[in-house]
N, C-alpha and C positions, 0 to 999 in steps of 0.2 A: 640531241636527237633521242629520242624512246623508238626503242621496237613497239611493235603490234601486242606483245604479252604488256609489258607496262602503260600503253594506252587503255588496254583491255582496264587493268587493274586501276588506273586514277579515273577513269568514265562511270568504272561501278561505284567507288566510294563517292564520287560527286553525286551520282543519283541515289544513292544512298542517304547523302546529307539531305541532299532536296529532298528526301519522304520523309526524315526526322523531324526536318524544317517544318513540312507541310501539316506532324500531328503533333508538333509542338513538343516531341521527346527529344531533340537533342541533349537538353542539360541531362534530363536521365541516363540518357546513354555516355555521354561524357565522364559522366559520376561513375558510370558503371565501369569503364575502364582506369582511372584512376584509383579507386579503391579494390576492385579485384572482387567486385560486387559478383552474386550467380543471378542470373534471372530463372524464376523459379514459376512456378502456377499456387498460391496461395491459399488453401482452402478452409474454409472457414468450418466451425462441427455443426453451421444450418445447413451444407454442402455448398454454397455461395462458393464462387472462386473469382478471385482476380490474377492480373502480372504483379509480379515485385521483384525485389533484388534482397535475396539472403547477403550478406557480409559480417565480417567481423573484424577485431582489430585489437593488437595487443596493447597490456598496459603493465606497468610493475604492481606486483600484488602488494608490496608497501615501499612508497616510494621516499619516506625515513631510511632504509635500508639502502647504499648503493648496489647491494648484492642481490637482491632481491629476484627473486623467480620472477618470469613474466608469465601473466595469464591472459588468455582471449576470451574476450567482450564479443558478443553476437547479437545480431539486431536485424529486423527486415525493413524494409525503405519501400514505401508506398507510392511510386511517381506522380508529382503533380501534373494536372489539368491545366493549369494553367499556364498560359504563353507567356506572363513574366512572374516567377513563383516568387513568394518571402522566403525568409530564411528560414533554413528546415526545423519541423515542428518534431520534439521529442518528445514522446512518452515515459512517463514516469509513473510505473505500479506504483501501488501499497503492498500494506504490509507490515513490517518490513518483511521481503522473501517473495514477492508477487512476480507474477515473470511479465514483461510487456509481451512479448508474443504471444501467449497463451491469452491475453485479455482479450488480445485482439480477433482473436478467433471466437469468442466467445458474444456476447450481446451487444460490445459496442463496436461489431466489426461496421456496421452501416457509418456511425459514426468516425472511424478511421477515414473509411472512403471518403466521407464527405468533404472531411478538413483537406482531402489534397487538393479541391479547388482554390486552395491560399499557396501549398507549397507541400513537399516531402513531407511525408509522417514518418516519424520511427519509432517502429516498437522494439524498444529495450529492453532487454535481458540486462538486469543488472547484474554486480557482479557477485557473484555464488548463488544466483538464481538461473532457473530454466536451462537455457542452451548452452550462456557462458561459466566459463571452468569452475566448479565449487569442488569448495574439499567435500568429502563423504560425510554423510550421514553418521552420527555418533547414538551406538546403541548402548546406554548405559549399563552398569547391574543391578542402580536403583530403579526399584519396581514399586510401579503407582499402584496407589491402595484398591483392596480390592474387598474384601468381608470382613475385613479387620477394622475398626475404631482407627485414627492418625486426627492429631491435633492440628491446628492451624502451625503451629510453631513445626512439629512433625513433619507435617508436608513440605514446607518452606525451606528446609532443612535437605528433604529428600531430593530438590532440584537444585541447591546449591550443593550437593554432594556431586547430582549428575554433572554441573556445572566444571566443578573441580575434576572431575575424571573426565570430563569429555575435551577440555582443553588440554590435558594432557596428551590425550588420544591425539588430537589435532596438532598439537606440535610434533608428534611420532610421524605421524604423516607427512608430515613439511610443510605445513598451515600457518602464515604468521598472521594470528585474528590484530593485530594491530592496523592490517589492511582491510578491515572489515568495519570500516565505519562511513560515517556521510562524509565528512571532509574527505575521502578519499572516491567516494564516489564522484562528487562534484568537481575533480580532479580528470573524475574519468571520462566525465560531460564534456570538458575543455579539450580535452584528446579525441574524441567523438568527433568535435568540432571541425579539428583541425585535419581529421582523417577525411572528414568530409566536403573538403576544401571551403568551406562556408565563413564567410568574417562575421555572423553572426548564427546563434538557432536561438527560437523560441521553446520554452518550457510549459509541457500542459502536461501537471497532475494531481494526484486525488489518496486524501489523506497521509501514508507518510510518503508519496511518492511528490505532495507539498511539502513537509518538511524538508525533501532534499533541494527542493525548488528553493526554499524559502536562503537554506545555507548557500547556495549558487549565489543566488541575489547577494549575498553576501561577499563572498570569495571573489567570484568570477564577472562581474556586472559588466562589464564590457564587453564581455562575449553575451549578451542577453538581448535577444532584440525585444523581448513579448513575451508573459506570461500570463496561463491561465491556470488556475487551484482551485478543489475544488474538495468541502470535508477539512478542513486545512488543521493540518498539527504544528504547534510553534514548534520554536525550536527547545523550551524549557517544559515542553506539554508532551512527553513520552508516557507522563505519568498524570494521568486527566486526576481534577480534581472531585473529591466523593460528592460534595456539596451540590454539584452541577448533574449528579448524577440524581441526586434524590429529586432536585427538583423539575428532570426531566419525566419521572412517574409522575408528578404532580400534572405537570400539563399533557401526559398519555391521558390519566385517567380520564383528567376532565373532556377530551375529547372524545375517548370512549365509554362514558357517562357513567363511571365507576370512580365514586369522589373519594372514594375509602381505599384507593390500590395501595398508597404507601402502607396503610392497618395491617392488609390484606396479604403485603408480601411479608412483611415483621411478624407478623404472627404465624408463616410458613415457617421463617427461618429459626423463632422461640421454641416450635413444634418441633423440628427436627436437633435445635441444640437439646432439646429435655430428652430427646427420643430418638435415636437416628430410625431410620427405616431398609430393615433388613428385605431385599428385592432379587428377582434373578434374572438378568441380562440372557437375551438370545443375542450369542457374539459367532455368526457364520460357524466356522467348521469346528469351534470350540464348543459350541452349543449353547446349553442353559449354564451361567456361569453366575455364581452367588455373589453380589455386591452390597453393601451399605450403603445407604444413599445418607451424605451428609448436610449442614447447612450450604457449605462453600460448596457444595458439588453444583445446589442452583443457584448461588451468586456465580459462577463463572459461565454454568451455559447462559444466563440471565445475561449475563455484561456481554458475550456476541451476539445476541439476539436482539437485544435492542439498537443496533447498528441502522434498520431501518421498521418503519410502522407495519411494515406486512408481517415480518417474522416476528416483534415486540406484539404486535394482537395476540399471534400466536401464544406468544409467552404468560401473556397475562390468563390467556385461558386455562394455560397449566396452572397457572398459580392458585388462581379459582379452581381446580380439580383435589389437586392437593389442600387447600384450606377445608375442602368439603371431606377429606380425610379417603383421595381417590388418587392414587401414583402409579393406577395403570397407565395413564396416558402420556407418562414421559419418561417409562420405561423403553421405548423404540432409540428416543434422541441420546436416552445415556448407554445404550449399545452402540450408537453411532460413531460417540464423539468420546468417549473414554475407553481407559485400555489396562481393566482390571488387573493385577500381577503381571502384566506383561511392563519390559524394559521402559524407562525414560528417554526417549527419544529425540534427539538435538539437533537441530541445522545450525553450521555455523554463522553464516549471514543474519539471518534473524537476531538468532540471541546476542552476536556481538553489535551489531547496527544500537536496538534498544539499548544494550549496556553502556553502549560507549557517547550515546547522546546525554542519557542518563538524566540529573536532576540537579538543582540548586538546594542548599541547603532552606533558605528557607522556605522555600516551595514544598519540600520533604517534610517539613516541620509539620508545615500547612495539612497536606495529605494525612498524614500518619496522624492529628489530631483529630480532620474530620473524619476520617474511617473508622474512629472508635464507636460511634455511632449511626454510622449512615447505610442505605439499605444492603447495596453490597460490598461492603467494606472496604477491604485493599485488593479486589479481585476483578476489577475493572482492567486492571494492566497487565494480572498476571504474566509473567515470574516477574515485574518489577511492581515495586520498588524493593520485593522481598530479595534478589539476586545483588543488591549493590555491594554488599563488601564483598561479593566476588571480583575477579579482572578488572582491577584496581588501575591499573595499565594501559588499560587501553582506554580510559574515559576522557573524553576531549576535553573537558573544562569551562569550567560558567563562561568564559570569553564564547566559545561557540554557541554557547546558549542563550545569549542577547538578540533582541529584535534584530530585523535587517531593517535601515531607515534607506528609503529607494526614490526612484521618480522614475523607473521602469515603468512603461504602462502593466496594469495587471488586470486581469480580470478574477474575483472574486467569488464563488461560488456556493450558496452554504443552504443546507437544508434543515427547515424549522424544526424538524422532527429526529432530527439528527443525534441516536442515544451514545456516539463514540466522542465524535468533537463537536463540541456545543458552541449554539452562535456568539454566545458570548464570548467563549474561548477565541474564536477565530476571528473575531473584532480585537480581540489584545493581540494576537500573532503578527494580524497585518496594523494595526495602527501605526506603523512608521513609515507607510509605502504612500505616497501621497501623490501617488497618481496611477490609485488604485479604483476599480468601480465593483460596487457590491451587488451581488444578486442575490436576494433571498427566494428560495424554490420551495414556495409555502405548501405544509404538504408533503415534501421529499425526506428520505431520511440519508443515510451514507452515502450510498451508490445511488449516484443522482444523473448522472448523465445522460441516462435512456430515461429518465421518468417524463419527460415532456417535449416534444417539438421543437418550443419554445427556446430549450436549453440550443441546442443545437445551433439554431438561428442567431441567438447571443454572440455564441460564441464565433459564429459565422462572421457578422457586422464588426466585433471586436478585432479578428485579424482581417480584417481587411482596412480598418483603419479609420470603422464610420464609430459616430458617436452612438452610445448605446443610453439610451435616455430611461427605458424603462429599470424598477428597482427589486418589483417581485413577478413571481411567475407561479401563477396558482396549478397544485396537480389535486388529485383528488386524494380526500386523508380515508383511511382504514373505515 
């Protein structure tokens, strides 16, 4: 027999189910009490808001260690639309250091939305990024150059010194960077999983947030229903090679009808090794602040800027300003992006992720040859491959850095214009997945996901499981 109070109480939770039932959230909400998920209002910074469920969930920070501290992993869960979902869709930043949440608030929040008409999206805070536990920020006492002359060797030096002091620092803290690599992230995917009671999730992400896809596919393939990548870095491509970068000017120029760029930026970089060019930085509250502008100062802003064709125009018009002997105009980006006399500055996620994926010998050999002469040297990857005989320790080893050979479905995703990982590259990465389908986004350069509809749509038809016939998808070039 039930009293009147416990009839009360089993009538409400029935009609309760029955409204779940009727908008299709039960698994949502299921999920939501099994993992101790918060249902939140999610705002995006266009003011867009939707429902989600903030959560997070512990893992060992190196799980080598049986001692090991635990840290928490945070992530937001996107409920799907759909009355019968796939397995939940995870997010993987770039970077390495990119926070999923924060992406998701950013440009491709429409694109979040859309994927939960297959299933859960989550955006991931990896680990020593964004919301989940990172050790602190390491403020060196090497101090990036600022009016003074520093050689390429110099400099190179100055960040493995920060390197060396800053790991020190990190283990004063109780930081063990051994846990600070992809195999341990892809570890953290598998507990992800299982927190999420899920027998499988799909993996969708975009340059090294593919690299970690790519090690999954590797480790954990059984827990993988679906993958999409996109910008894709192998697993031996930490350190792009120079050769691919020269000949990605070649096919800038010629689209920007400037058949002389490669001349054009050699002869920037000739000018300023005869001659550096003494300039002065407006730096906020520090004011006018005196810098020399070096060769390698525009090989490095050069090497992020070509990431896609909007910003690489841009580039090239400096380079043309400067060739014409005019370095007003990229006086604004180098107060932006550099940090004259002030400290060296270190995350440890970042720097140990890179470190520890690191390089093959003769892939090293390779780089370090063509960088003797190619446009911007070995400043494509900065601090690697110049940081390698540091943290000797924590480098996984050429076994980690072998193709994955797969039959995972994959979806492929690579833009023609693409100045960080080149199509070429990312046809050797995935060459072993052979039931993989390739889109070229002719047009697109890095960050390719909002450049087109089209993308969208792909990847729509992809997890739902239809065949995806078409092979390019035209956006408009610079």
């Amino acid at each position: 027999m039930y009293d009147n109070n416990s009839v009360s109480i089993y009538l409400f939770l029935w009609l309760s189910l029955l409204s779940l039932l009727a908008a299709g959230g039960v698994t949502a909400a299921l999920a939501d009490a099994r993992t101790n998920e918060e249902l939140i209002t999610f705002e995006a910074n266009s003011g867009e808001t939707t429902s989600a469920y903030a959560g997070s969930f512990s893992v060992p920070e190196y799980r080598g260690d049986p001692s090991s501290k635990s840290i928490s992993l945070r992530y937001v869960r996107f409920p799907s639309t759909s009355k019968k979902p796939g397995s939940p869709i995870v997010y993987l930043s770039g970077g390495p250091g990119g926070s999923g949440i924060g992406t998701a608030k950013w440009r491709r929040f429409p694109l979040f939305l859309a994927m939960t008409a297959h299933a859960d999206v989550i955006a991931l805070d990896q680990r020593g990024t964004g919301q989940s536990d990172a050790p602190p920020e390491c403020h060196s006492s090497q101090l990036a150059p600022g009016a003074r002359p520093v050689s390429d060797e110099a400099f190179a030096e100055l960040h493995r010194a920060a390197i060396r002091e800053c790991a020190s620092f990190w283990k004063q803290q109780g930081t063990d960077l051994r846990g600070y690599t992809t195999r341990e992230s892809v570890q953290d995917l598998s507990a992800l999983r299982e927190h999420l009671g899920a027998e499988k999730i799909s993996l969708w992400g975009i340059s090294y947030g593919s690299h970690l896809a790519l090690a999954a596919i590797k480790a954990i393939p059984a827990e993988i229903d679906r993958v999409i990548i996109a910008s894709v870095e192998g697993l031996d491509q930490t350190v792009k090679l120079p050769s691919r970068t020269d000949a990605y000017f070649e096919r800038l120029g010629a689209i920007l009808g400037e058949a002389d760029l490669p001349g054009i930026i050699r002869a920037v970089h000739t000018a300023l090794d005869e001659k550096p060019v003494s300039l002065t930085l407006d730096i906020g509250d520090r004011g006018e602040v005196p810098y020399l502008l070096q060769r390698r100062d525009v090989q490095m802003m050069a090497s992020g800027a070509i990431a896609d064709p909007e910003w690489a125009k841009q580039m090239v018009a400096l380079y043309k300003a400067m060739h014409a002997g005019d370095y007003e105009p990229i006086r604004p980006l180098l107060a932006r992006f550099f940090y004259p006399d002030l400290p060296i500055v270190l995350r440890a996620m970042p720097t140990a992720m890179d470190r520890s994926s690191g390089i093959t010998e003769s892939r090293l050999a390779q780089v370090e040859k063509e960088a003797e002469k190619s446009l911007l040297g070995a400043y494509l990857n900065f601090p690697m491959p110049q940081i390698l005989g540091e943290l000797e320790y924590i480098d996984l080893g050429d076994s980690f850095r072998t193709k994955p050979e797969s039959s995972i479905p994959t979806l492929v995703l690579t833009g023609s214009l693409d100045g960080r990982t080149y199509p070429a590259s990312q046809r050797e990465a995935t060459s072993g997945l052979t039931n993989a389908t390739h889109i070229t986004v002719k047009g697109a350069g890095h960050n390719l996901f909002m450049a087109s509809p089209a993308v969208e749509e792909t990847m729509s038809r992809f997890l739902s499981g239809k065949a995806v016939t078409t092979t390019t998808i035209e956006v408009p070039t610079p």
